[in-house]
Wavefront OBJ file of the C-alpha trace (Angstrom):
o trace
v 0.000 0.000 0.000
v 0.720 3.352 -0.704
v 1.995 5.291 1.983
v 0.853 8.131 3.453
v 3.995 10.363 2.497
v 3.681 8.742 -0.897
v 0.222 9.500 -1.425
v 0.815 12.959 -0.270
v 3.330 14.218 -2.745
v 2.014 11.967 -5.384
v -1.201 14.604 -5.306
v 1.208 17.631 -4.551
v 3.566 16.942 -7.658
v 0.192 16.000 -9.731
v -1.369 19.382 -8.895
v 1.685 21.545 -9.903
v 1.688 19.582 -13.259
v -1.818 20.464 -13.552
v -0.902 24.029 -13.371
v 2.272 23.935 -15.019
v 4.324 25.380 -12.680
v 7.953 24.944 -12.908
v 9.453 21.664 -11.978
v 11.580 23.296 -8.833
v 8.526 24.387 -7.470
v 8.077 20.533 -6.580
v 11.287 20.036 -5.362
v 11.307 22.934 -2.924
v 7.489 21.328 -1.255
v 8.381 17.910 -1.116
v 11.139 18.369 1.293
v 10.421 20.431 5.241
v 12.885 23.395 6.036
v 13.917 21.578 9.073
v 13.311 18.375 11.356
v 14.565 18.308 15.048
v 14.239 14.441 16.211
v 14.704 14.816 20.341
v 14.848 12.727 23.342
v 12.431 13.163 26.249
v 13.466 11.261 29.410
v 10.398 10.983 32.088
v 10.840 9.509 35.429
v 7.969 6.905 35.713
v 5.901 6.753 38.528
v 7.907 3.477 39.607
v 11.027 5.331 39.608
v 12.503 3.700 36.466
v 13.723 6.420 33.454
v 12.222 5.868 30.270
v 13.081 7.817 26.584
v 10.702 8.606 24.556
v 11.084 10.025 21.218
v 9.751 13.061 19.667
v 9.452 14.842 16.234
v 8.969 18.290 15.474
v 9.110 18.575 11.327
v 8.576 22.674 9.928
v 7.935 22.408 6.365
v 7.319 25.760 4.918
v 6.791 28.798 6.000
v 6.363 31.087 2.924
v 3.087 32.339 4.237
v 3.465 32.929 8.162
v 4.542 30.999 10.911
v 4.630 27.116 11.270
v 1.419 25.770 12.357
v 0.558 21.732 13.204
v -0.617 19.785 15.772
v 1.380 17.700 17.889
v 0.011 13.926 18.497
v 1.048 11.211 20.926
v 0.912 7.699 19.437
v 2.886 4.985 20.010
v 2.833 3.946 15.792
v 4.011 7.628 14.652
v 6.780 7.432 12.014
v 9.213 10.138 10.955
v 7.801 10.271 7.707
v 3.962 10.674 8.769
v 5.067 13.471 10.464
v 6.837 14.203 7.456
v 3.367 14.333 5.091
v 1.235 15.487 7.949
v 3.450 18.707 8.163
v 3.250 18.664 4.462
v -0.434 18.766 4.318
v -0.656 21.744 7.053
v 1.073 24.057 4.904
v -1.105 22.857 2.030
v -4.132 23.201 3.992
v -3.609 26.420 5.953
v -2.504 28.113 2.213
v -6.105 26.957 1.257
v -8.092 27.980 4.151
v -6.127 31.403 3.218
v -4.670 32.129 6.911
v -0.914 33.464 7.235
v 0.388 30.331 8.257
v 2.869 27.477 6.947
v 2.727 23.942 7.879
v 4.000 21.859 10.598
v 3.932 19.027 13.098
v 5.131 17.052 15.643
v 4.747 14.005 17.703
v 5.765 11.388 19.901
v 5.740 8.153 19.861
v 4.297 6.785 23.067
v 0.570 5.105 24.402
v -0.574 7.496 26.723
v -3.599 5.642 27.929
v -0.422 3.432 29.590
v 0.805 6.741 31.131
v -0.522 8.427 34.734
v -1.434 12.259 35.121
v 1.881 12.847 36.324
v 4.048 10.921 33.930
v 1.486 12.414 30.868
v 2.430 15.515 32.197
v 6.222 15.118 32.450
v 6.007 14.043 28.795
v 4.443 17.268 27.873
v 6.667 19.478 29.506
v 9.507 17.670 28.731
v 8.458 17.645 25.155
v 8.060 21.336 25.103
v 11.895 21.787 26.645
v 13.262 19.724 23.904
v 11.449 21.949 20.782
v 11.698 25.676 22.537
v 14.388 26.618 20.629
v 12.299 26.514 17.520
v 8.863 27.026 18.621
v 7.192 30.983 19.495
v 4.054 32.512 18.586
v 6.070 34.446 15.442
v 8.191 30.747 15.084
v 6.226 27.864 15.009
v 2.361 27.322 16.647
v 1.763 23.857 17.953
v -2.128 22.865 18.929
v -3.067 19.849 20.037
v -3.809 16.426 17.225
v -4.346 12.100 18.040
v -4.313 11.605 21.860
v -3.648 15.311 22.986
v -5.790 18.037 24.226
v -6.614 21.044 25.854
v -5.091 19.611 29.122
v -1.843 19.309 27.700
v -1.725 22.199 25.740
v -1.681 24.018 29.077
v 0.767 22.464 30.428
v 2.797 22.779 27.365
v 2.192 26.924 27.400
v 3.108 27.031 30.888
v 6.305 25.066 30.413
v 7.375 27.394 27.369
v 5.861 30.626 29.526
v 8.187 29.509 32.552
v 10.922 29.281 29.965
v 10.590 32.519 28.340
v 10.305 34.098 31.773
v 6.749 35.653 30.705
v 3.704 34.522 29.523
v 3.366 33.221 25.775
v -0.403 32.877 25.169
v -0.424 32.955 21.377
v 3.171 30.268 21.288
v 0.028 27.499 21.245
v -3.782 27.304 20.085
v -6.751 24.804 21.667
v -6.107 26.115 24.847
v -8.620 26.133 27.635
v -10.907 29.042 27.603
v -9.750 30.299 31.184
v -6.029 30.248 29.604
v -6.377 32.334 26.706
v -8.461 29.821 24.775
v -11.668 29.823 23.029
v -14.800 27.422 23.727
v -15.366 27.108 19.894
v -12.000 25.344 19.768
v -13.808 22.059 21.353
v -15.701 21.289 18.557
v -14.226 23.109 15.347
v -13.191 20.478 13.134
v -16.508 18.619 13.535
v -18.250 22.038 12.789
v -15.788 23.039 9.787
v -16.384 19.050 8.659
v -20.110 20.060 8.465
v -20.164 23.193 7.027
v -18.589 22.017 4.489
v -20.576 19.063 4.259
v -24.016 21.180 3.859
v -22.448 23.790 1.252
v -21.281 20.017 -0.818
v -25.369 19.146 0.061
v -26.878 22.314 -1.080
v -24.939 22.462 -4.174
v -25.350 19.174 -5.434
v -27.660 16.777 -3.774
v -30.755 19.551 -3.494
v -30.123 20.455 0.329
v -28.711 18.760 3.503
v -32.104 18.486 5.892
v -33.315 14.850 5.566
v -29.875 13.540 3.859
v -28.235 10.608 5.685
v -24.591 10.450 7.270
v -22.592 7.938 8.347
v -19.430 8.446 10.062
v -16.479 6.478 10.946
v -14.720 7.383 14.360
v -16.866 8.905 16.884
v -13.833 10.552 18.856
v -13.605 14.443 19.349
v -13.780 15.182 14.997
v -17.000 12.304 14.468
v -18.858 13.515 17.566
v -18.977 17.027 17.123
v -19.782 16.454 13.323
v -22.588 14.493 14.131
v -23.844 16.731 16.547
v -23.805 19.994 14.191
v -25.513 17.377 11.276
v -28.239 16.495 13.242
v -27.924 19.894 14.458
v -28.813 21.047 11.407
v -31.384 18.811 9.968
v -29.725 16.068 8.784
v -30.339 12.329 9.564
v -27.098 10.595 11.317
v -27.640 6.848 10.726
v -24.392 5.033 11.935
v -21.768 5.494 13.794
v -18.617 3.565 15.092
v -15.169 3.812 16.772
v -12.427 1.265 17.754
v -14.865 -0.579 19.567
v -17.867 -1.593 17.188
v -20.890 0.561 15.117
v -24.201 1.445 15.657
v -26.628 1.313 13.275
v -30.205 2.755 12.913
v -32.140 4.071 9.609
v -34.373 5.980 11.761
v -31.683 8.198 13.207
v -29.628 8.360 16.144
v -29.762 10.098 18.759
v -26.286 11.736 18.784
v -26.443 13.306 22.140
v -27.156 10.322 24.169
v -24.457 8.723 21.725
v -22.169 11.169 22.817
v -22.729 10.964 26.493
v -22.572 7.242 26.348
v -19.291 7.454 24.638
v -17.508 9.667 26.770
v -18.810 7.774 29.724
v -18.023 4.240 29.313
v -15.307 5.075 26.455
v -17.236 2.310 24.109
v -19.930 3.259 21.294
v -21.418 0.686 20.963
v -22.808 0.951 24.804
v -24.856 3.124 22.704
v -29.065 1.673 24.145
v -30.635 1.986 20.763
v -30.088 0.664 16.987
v -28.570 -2.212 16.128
v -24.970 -3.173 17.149
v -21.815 -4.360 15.281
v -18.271 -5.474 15.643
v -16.764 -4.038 12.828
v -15.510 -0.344 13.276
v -15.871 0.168 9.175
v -19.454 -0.925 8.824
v -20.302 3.102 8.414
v -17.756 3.301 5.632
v -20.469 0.792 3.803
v -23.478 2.241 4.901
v -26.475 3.332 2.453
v -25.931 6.806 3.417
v -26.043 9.843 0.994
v -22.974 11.393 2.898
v -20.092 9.581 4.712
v -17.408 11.207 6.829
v -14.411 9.234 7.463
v -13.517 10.666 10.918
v -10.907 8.252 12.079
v -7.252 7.256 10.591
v -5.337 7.672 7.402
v -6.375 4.842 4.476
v -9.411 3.399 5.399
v -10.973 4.012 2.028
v -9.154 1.200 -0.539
v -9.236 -0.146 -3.629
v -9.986 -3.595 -2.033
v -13.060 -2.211 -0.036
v -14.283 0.997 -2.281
v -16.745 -1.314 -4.366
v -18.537 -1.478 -1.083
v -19.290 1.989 -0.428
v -22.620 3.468 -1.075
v -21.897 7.256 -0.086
v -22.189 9.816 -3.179
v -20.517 12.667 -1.103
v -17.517 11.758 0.883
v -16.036 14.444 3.475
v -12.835 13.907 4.792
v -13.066 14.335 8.473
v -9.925 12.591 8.938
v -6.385 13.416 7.541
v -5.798 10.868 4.102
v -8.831 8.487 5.013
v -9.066 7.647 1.058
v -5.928 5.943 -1.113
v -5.788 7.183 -4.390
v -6.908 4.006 -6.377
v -9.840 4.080 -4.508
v -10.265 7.901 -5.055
v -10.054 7.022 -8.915
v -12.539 4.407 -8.651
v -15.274 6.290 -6.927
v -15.224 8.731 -9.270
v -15.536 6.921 -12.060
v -19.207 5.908 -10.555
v -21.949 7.458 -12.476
v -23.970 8.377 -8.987
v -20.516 9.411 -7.474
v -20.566 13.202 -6.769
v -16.844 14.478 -5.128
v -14.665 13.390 -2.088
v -14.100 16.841 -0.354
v -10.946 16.336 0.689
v -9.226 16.552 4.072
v -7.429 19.769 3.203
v -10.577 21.413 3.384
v -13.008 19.886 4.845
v -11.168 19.341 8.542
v -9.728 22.926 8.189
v -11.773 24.253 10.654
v -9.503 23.217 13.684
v -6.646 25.052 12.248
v -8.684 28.369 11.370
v -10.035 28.054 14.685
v -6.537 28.303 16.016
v -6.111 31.175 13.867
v -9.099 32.909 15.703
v -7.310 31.877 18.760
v -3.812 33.157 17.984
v -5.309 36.681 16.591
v -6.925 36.861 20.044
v -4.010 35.851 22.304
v -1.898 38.072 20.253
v -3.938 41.227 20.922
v -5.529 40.462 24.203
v -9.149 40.664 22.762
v -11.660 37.899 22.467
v -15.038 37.498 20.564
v -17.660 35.658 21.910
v -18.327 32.124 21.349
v -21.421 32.228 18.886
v -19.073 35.462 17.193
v -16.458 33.306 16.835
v -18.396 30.448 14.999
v -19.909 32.514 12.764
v -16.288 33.513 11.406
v -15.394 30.329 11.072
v -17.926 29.193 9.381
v -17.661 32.153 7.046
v -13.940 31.074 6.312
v -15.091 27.251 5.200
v -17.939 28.213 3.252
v -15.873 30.602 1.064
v -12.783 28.033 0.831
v -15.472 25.293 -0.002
v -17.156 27.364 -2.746
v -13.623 28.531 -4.182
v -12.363 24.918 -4.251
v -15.716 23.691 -6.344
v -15.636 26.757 -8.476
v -11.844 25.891 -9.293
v -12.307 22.246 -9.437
v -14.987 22.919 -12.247
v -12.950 25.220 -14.414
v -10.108 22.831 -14.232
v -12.207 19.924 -15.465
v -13.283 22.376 -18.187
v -9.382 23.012 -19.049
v -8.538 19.902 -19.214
v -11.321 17.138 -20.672
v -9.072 14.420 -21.204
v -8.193 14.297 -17.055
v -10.092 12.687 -14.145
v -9.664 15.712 -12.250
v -11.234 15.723 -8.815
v -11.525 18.224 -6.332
v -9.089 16.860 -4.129
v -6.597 18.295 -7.270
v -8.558 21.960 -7.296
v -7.699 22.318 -3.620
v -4.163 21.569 -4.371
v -4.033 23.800 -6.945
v -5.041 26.841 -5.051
v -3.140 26.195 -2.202
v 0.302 25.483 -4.097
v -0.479 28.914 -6.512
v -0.353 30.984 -3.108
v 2.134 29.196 -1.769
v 4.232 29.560 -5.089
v 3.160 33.031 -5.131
v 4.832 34.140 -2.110
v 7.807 32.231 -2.278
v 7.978 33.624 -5.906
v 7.794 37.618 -4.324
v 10.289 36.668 -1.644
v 12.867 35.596 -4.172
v 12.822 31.702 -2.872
v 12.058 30.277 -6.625
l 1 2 3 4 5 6 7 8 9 10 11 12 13 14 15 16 17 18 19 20 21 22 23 24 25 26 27 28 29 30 31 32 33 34 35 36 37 38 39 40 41 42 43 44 45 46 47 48 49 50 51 52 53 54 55 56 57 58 59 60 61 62 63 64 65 66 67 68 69 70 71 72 73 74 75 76 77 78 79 80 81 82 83 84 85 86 87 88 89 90 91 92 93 94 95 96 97 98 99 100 101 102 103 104 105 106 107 108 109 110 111 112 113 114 115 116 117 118 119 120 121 122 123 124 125 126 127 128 129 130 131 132 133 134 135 136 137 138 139 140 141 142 143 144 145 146 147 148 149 150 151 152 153 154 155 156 157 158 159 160 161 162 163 164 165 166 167 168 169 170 171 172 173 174 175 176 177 178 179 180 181 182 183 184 185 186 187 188 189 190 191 192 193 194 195 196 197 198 199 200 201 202 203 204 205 206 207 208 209 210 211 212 213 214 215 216 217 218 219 220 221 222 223 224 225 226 227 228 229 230 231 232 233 234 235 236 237 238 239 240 241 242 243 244 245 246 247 248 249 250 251 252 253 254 255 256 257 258 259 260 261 262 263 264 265 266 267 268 269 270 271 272 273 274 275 276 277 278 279 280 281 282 283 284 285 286 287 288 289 290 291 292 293 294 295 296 297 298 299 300 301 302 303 304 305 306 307 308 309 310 311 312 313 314 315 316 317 318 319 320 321 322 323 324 325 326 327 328 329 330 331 332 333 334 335 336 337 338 339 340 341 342 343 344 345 346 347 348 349 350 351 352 353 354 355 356 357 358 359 360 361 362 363 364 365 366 367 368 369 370 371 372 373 374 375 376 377 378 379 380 381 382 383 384 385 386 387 388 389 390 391 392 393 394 395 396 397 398 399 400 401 402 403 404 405 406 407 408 409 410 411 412 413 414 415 416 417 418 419 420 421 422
């Protein structure tokens, strides 16, 4: 299988021959300005040392400051980090903030990890990058397995380090630290704004259309809850656990509380239960949102899915192949793709930072409002493009996934081309 890395400047190097852009253009993206690999050492709550390892990968920052999140998982590669920083600065040149791209991780479990030692990790994780990391440097937020919780901890650490406070240095805070409450649930509500703009423009509306989505963490939740929200019908569910399934809707708040209670979906009272996590990905559902992991949409399972509008909730949920293969389906409509559709946790952090950095925050139904202004004009700028370059060139499967490319890589290219870089 492809990898994710792979798949990522496979697209990248596709969209800047789509544009014909010079060939250096492709060789300054596919490679980060810098990587810093460090060593964390945490006392353990037995009193044994243990070393973890960390990333922190900045890969362009033509447009502003590095911005990624950071994420604690104990299968994190160099290279994921590698295209997930990649795919920032795609995505935050698209959502049109003054940002670059970046991210960072470590490779640890911490559900096997106490308070304390969770804590020790974060800190000590925030000694190791300092040097590189500011709110005019680079902007970490929080990604898989880290929070609000830790990003505290990790702006006090830096704050105690500068010898003053550093609000804006990182985004997702908690609201009584220089955060904002819209943070909790912005990529589920960017994921669903941009799911009813893809509804209204080409499936006659989004009240009454049916959603499935797969992963019903922090992203799945709080999309469900805005698409039932706002009319729509959410009809299965899952995470690591199992699915849920029910035609007649579900109800996502109790599906919610259950969650976050007994950490298991499928504790879920009502519908009908499965084992298999990916039974949403096959669901007869008019819209699916992938709100999980990277490649769970192949070309061995894509026959299976039903879905005529995909959003990507998740980062890379759909392989190329099977990108190519859905849209050669006659009912087949678009795959939104991740660089826009689960935008809406980095523009929220770009509310954030404009707030820390002037000491002036908006309210929280304010605050949604502008962020949901941002999406729907990326959304509609990203189908209008996509259209025209289907128009210019007949003879390629061009999907929208490619538009968004394009437009972020022409800004990108722009400013690198006014700064002298290429």
């Amino acid at each position: 299988m492809t990898s994710y890395l792979e798949w990522m400047l496979g697209v990248l190097k596709n969209s800047i021959d789509l544009i014909g852009l010079p060939a250096e253009v492709y060789d300054f993206l596919s490679k980060p300005d810098r990587i810093l690999t460090v060593k964390i050492p945490v006392r353990m709550d037995n009193g044994k040392l243990m070393v973890f390892e960390g990333y922190r990968v900045q890969h362009n920052n033509a447009l502003g400051p590095y911005k990624g999140g950071i994420r604690f998982h104990p299968e994190v590669t160099l290279d994921t980090d590698i295209a997930l920083a990649t795919g920032m600065t795609l995505k935050n040149s698209l959502a049109g903030i003054p940002y670059g791209g970046g991210k960072g991780a470590v490779r640890v479990d911490p559900q096997k990890l106490s308070m304390r030692e969770l804590e020790q990790l974060s800190r000590g994780y925030v000694r190791a990058i300092s040097p590189i990391i500011g709110p005019e440097k680079d902007i970490p937020a929080p990604d898989v397995n880290t929070n609000p919780q830790i990003m505290a901890w990790m702006v006090d650490e830096l704050s105690r380090l500068r010898g003053y406070n550093v609000p804006g240095a990182f985004t997702a805070k908690p609201p009584v630290l220089w955060g904002n409450p819209v943070r909790l649930y912005s990529t589920g509500l960017g994921v669903v704004v941009a799911a009813k703009e893809a509804a209204e423009k080409w499936l006659g509306g989004f009240e009454g259309k049916t959603i499935a989505i797969q992963g019903f963490g922090n992203v799945g939740q709080w999309a469900a809850y805005w698409a039932s929200k706002w009319g729509a019908k959410v009809i299965a569910i899952s995470d690591i656990t199992g699915a849920v399934y029910d035609p007649n809707g579900i109800d996502v708040e109790l599906a919610m509380k259950v969650t976050n209670e007994t950490k298991k979906v499928i504790n879920y009272p009502k519908g009908e239960k499965f084992d298999d996590p990916a039974l949403p990905l096959f669901t007869d559902a008019d819209i699916l949102i992938p709100a999980a992991i990277e490649n769970v949409i192949t070309l061995e399972n894509v026959d299976k899915v039903k879905a005529k509008l995909i959003i990507e909730g998740a980062n890379g949920p759909t392989t190329p192949d099977a990108e190519k293969k859905l849209y050669s389906r006659k009912d087949f409509v678009a795959t939104v793709p991740d660089i826009l559709a689960n935008a809406g946790g980095v523009v929220m952090s770009y509310l954030e930072w404009v707030e820390d950095l002037q000491y002036y925050f908006w309210d929280e139904e304010e605050t949604r409002e502008k962020l949901a202004k941002i999406m729907r004009r990326n959304f509609h700028r990203t189908a209008d493009r996509w259209e025209k370059l289907k128009s210019e060139h007949p003879d390629k499967a061009v999907t929208m996934r490619d538009a968004a490319f394009v437009l972020a890589v022409e800004r990108i290219y722009e400013a690198m081309k006014l700064r002298g870089w290429v």
